[in-house]
N, C-alpha and C positions, 0 to 999 in steps of 0.2 A: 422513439419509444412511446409507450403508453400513455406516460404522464413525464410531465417535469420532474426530476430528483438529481440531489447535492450529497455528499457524504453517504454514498451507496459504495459499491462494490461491482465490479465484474471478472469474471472468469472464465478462461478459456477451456473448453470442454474436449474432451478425448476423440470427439465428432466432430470438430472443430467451430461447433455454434458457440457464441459467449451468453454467458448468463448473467446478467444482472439485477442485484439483489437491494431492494429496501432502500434506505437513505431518509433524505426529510424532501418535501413537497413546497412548492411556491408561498406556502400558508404556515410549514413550519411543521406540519404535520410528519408523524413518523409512518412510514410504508412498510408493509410486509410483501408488495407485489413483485415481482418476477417479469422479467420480458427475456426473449430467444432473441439473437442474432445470427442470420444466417449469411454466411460471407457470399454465400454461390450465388443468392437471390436477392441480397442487398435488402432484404425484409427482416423486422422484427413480427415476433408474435407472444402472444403473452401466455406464462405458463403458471403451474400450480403455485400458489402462495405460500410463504412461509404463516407458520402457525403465531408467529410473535412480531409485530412491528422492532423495526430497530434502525438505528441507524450508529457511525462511529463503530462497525463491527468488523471481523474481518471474515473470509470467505476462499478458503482453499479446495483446490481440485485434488483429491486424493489418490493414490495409484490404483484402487480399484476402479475408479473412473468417478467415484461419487463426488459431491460437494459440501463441503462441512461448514459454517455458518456457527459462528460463534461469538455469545458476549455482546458487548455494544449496548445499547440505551436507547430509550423509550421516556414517555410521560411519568411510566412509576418508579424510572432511575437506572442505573448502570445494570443487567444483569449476567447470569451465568449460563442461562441456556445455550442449546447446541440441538442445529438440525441438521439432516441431511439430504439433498436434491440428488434423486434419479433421473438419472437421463434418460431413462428408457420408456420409463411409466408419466415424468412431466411432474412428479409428487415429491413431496415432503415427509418426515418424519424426524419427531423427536428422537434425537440420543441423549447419553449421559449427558448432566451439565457440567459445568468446572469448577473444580472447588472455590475459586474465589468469582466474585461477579465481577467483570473489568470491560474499559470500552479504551479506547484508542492504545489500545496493543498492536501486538505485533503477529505474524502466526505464518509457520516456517515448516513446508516438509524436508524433513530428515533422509536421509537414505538408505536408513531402515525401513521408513513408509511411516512411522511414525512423523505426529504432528506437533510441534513446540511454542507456548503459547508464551508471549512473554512480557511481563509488567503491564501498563496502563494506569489505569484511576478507576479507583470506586469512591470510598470517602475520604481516601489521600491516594497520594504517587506509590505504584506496589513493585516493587524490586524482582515478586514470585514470577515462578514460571511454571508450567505443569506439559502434561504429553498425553496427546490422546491416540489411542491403540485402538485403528481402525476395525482391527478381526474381533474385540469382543465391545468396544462401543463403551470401553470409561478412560477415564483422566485419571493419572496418577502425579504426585508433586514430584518435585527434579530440584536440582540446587538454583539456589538464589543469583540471580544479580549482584554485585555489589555495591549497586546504587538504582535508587529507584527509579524510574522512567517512564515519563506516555511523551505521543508526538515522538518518536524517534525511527529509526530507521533497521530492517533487519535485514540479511544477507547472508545468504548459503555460497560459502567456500567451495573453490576445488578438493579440496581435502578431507571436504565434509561437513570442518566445523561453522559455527554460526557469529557473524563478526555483528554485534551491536552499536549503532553508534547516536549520542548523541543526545537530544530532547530536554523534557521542561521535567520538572518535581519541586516547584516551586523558585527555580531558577535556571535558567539555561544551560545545557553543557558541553563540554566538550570532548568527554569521554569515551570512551568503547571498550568493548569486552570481549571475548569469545565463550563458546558454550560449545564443549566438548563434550559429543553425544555417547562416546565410548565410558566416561568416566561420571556423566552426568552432572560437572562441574563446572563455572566460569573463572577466568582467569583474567586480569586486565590487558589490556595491550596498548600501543603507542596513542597518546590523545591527539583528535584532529585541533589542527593551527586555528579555527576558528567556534564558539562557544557556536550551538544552533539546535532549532527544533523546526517541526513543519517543512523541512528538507529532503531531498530525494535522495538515495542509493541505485548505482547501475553497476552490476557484474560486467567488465568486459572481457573484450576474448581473449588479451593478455591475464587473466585470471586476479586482474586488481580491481578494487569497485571504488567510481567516482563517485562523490557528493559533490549535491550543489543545492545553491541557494540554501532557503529558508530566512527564518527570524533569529532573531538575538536579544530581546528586550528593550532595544532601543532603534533598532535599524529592519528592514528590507537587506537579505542579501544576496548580492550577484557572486559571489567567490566560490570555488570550487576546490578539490584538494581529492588525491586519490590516494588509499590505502594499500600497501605492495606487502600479501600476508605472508612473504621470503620474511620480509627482515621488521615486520609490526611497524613499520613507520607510516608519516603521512609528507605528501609530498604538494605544495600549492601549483596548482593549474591555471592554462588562464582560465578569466572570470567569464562569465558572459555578458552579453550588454545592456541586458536587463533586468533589474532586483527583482526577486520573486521568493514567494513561498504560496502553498496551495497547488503547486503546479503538478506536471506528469514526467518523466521520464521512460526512453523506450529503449531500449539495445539493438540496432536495425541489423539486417543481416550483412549489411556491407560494414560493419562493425561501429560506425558512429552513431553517435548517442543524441535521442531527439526529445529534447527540451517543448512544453507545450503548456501554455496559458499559467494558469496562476493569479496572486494580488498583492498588490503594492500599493504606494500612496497611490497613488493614479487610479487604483481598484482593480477590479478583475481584468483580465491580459485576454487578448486572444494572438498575440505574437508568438514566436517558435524559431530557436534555434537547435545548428547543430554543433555536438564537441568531436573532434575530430582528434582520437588516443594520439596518432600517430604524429602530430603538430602540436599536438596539448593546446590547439586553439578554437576557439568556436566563430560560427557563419553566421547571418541570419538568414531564415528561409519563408517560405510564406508564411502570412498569418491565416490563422483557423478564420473560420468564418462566424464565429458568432466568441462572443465573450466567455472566458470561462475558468474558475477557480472553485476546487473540491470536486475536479471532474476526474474520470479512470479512463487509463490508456490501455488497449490489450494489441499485441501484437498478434497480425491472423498467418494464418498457413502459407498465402500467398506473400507475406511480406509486407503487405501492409499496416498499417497503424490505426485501429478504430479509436475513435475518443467518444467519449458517452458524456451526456449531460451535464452539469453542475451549475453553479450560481453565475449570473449571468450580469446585468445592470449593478446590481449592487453585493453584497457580501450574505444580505442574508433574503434579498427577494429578484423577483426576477428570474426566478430558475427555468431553466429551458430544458426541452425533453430531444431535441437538436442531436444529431448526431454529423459526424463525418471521418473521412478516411484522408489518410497522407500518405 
């Protein structure tokens, strides 16, 4: 990539280049720049910049093909803005912002085509959620959470609905929820066995979604547990064999699920394992070649797994601009 960056985003694009967006830099600084990835030519190239530095933000590919870029923080604090990346032109543009300013949310397309933003932090933990309507370009407010959340995990059902799990609001948890786009309401549902935030969500093909790892306020965690949205329960898997939170998650096309870097006492990971639904057991597989935790995984067309950037020697320097494929 261009530069070093941690706490960015990437997205895989309808042309199947990944886009990655913003994050903070080796110094700490926040980015507003842009790089392309092209899977055909194994090159990156740098494209139009967003109008706002940001970093902690999230960044969806919309069904019109565009890219929405929302929320997240900067030097002058959490905010609300929202742009949107054309693929065709290389540019940016302001849309509507969100009514509330929020950074380490969640942000989920619907299968309506609408987009669901949900909780985070501004000057406390916000339970809110809102919906942006890509055809006229604002956010309207949607029912609440029933508890407030950032650092947690979101996940689009077979069914449709939205199953939340998890995160910090001033203590760890272990809850979840669903969010029912039809009635615009959340409903609780069965709590995971273990309290966490900074942990991953993966949809498998049997239509249940593992977590794993994360924190707890006292620990690094390796444990795992899958939610089956038949009957709202959680069920404990094996663990993996490495405590991680910061890390990546991929759904590979042969259906196991590929664990990648992260930090622990020991600090940033460049080790990778696989979970395998069918065994509920996990491998280990090669390790990445460079260090890395607060880095993005994108799965590309051909199958393989790009991972981008993130902090590298230490937690908040050292960041590498490094890429590679699994």
């Amino acid at each position: 990539m261009s530069t070093g960056r941690y706490y960015h985003t990437a997205s895989t694009l309808a042309n199947g280049l990944v886009l990655v967006t913003g994050g903070k830099n080796n110094v700490g600084g926040n980015l507003n720049s842009a790089d392309l990835y092209n899977s055909s030519t194994g090159t990156w190239t740098t494209t139009g910049s967003m109008s706002t530095t940001r970093c902690y933000h999230t960044a969806s590919t919309l069904v019109n093909g565009s890219v929405l870029v929302a929320g997240g923080s900067n030097t002058g604090g959490n905010l609300n803005s929202a742009e949107l990346y054309n693929p065709a032109t290389g540019t940016w543009i302001t849309t509507g912002s969100m009514n509330t300013t929020r950074s380490y949310h969640t942000a989920s397309i619907l299968a309506n085509g609408l987009l669901l933003v949900a909780g985070g932090l501004n000057s406390g933990y916000l339970s809110s959620a809102e919906l942006y309507n890509p055809s006229n370009g604002t956010w309207t407010t949607t029912g609440n959470m029933s508890t407030a959340r950032a650092h947690h995990t979101a996940s689009t059902l077979a069914n449709g609905s939205l199953l939340v799990t998890g995160g910090f609001n001033g203590i760890y948890l272990n809850s979840a929820e669903l969010y029912n786009p039809s009635t615009g309401t959340w409903t609780t549902t069965g709590s995971m066995n273990f309290i966490r935030g900074y942990h991953t969500a993966s949809t498998l093909a049997n239509g249940s979604v593992l977590v794993a790892g994360g924190y707890n306020n006292s620990a690094y965690l390796n444990n795992a547990e899958f939610y089956n949205p038949s009957t709202g329960t959680w069920t404990t898997t094996g663990s993996m064999s490495t405590t991680r939170c910061y890390h990546t998650t991929s759904t590979l096309v042969n259906g196991l699920v590929l664990v990648a870097g992260g930090y622990n006492t020991g600090g940033n990971l460049n080790s990778a394992e696989l979970y395998n639904p069918s065994t509920g057991t996990w491998t280990t597989t090669a390790n990445m070649s460079a260090l890395r935790g607060q880095h993005t995984a994108s799965i590309l067309a051909n199958g393989k797994v790009l991972v981008t950037g993130g902090s590298g020697s230490s937690n908040t320097s050292g960041v590498v601009n490094s890429t590679e494929l699994y």
